[in-house]
N, C-alpha and C positions, 0 to 999 in steps of 0.2 A: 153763512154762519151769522147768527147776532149776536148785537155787540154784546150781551149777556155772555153767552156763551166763550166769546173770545175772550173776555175779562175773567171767567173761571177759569179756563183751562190757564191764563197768565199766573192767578193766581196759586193753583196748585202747584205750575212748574214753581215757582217763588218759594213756595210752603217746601215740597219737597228739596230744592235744593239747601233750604236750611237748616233741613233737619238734620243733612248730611253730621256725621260725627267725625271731627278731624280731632287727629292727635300728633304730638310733635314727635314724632319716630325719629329715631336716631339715622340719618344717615345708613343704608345698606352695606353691609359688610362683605367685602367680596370675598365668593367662593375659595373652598380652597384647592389648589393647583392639584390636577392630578397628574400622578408621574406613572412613567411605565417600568418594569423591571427594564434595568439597561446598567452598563459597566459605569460604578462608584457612587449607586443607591443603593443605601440603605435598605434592607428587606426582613421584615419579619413575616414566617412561616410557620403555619402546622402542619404537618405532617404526617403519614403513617406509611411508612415502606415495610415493603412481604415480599419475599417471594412468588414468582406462578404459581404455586401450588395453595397460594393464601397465608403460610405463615409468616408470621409479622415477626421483623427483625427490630425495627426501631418503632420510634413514634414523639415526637412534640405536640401536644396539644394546645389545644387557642390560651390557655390560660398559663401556658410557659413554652412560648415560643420559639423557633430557630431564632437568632439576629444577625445575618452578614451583609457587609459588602460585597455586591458583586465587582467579577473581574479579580478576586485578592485571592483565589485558590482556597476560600473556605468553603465552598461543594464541590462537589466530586462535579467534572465538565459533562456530562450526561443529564444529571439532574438541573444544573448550572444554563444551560443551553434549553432545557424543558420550560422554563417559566420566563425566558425574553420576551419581553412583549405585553406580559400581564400586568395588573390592575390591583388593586387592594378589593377585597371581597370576592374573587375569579378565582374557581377550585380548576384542577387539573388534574388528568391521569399523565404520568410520566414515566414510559420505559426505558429501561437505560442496561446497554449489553455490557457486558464484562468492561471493553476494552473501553468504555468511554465513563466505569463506574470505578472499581479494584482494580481490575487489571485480569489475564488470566493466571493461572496457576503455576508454580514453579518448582517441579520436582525436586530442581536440587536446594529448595528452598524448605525441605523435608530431611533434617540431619540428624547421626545417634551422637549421642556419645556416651563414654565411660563414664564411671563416678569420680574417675582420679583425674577427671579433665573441669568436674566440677564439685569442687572438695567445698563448695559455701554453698550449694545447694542444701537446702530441709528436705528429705526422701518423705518425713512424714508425712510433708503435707501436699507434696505433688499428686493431683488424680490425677487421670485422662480427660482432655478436653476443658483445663483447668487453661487460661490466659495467667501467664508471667510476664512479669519483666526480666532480661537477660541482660549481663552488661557484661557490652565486647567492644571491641578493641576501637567502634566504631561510635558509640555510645551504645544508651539503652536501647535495648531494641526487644519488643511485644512478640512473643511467642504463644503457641499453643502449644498444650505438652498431648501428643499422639499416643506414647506409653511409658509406661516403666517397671522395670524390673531388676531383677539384682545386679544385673552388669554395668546399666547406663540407663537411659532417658533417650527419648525420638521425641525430635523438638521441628515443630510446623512454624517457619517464620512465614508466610505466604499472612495475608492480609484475611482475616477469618469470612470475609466477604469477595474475596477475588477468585473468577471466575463464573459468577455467579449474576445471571440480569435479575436486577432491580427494580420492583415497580413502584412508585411513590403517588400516593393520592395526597397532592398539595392544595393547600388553600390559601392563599396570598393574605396577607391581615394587616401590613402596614408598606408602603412603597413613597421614600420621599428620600430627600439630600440628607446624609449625617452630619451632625452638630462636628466641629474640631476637635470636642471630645471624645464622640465617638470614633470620629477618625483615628485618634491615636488608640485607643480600647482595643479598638476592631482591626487593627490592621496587624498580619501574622509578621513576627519576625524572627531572624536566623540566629541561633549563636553557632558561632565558628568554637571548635575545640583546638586548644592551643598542640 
């Protein structure tokens, strides 16, 4: 090679390395931490649970989502158990049988009774298949009214979803540790009746 030659190619590495464009960038911001669903994060969910048969019982969508902690008993352990391990942006099918969703059915959870057993009942306005509130001796407790007629009422206290598998097409949309506010928000608590 001549010295020409040497002295170009010097001078272009020189040229090009000047023309390089440098800017003062702030320091890298480190990513942010990905969690997995696991017991005392924080989870938001969408949701759409059906039945096999395809109809749809519930539903959360992306733009108003489930929020719980896991581990706290706010899902049902079937569905609760389906999303361990997941990811914020990771959908999922999740089946879940009776006994690990409602529960199953309980015949004698199927009861009539008289009108004179319940004299603050509105007859007007009971349909069949209509959810009430009933307040006994135990507190309020969520009924379905089965029928009525002139004598009394058949009252379904069984869980309007027990017995019944559950399939839930989830889609993970936030998985991280909740703030101490949300801690308290989100965490279920008991009153005792005196």
């Amino acid at each position: 090679m001549n010295k020409h030659a040497l002295t170009l190619a010097a001078l272009i590495a020189l040229i090009t390395t000047g023309c390089r464009t440098t800017t003062s960038e702030s320091p890298e911001t480190p990513p942010e931490p990905t969690y997995s669903v696991e017991s005392g994060m924080l989870v938001q969910l969408a949701y759409t649970g059906t039945f096999p048969d395809g109809t749809q019982f519930a539903h959360a969508p992306e733009t108003a989502p489930l929020t719980v902690i896991i581990g706290r008993g706010m899902l049902i352990p079937g569905l609760e158990e389906g999303i361990m391990g997941m990811h914020a942006g990771e959908e999922r099918t999740v089946v879940v049988p009776p006994g690990k969703g409602y529960g199953s059915r309980h015949e004698k959870a199927v009861q009539t009774f008289s009108w004179d057993e319940l004299p603050e009942m509105d007859r007007t306005t009971l349909k069949k298949g209509a959810l009430i509130a009933v307040n006994t001796k135990q507190g309020i407790v969520p009924a379905t009214v089965v029928s009525v007629s002139d004598k009394g009422l058949t009252l379904d206290f069984n869980h309007p979803l027990a017995g019944k598998t559950l399939i839930f097409n989830v889609h993970i949309l936030t998985v991280r540790p909740p703030s101490p506010e949300e801690e308290r928000m989100l965490t279920p608590f008991t009153i005792q009746a005196p």
